[in-house]
C-alpha positions, 0 to 999 in steps of 0.5 A: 265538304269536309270541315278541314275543307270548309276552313281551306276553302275560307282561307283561301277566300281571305287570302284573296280579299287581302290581295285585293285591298293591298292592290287598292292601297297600292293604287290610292297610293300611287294615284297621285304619281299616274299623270293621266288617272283621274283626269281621264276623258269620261271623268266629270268634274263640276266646279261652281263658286264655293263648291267642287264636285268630281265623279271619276266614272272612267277611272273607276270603270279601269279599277274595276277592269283590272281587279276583275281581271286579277280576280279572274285570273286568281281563280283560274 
């Protein structure tokens, strides 16, 4: 590959990682407003007397899905 290519094909690159961590923020700022995200079948939360800790497993599982999809799609 050319050089002009190589910096083409590295823009793009860019491009696409910026589109992803908008669509995260995106996400992480509306999270709060989706009723059912994060209290999904599937997401472990384990409360004792002084602490709490939440594993969002099928949350994730979906955030991950969907930028699959986008990345794919993006590719294409």
């Amino acid at each position: 590959m050319s050089g002009i290519e190589e910096i083409r094909q590295f823009g793009w690159i860019l491009v696409v990682i910026g589109l992803v961590i908008v669509l995260m923020g995106g996400v992480l700022l509306l999270s709060g407003k989706i009723p059912f995200f994060g209290r999904l079948p599937g997401d472990i939360m384990v409360k004792r007397e002084h602490f709490t800790i939440y594993f969002p497993i099928v949350s994730m599982l979906i955030i991950s899905a969907v930028i699959s999809i986008i990345l794919f799609l993006v590719r294409k």
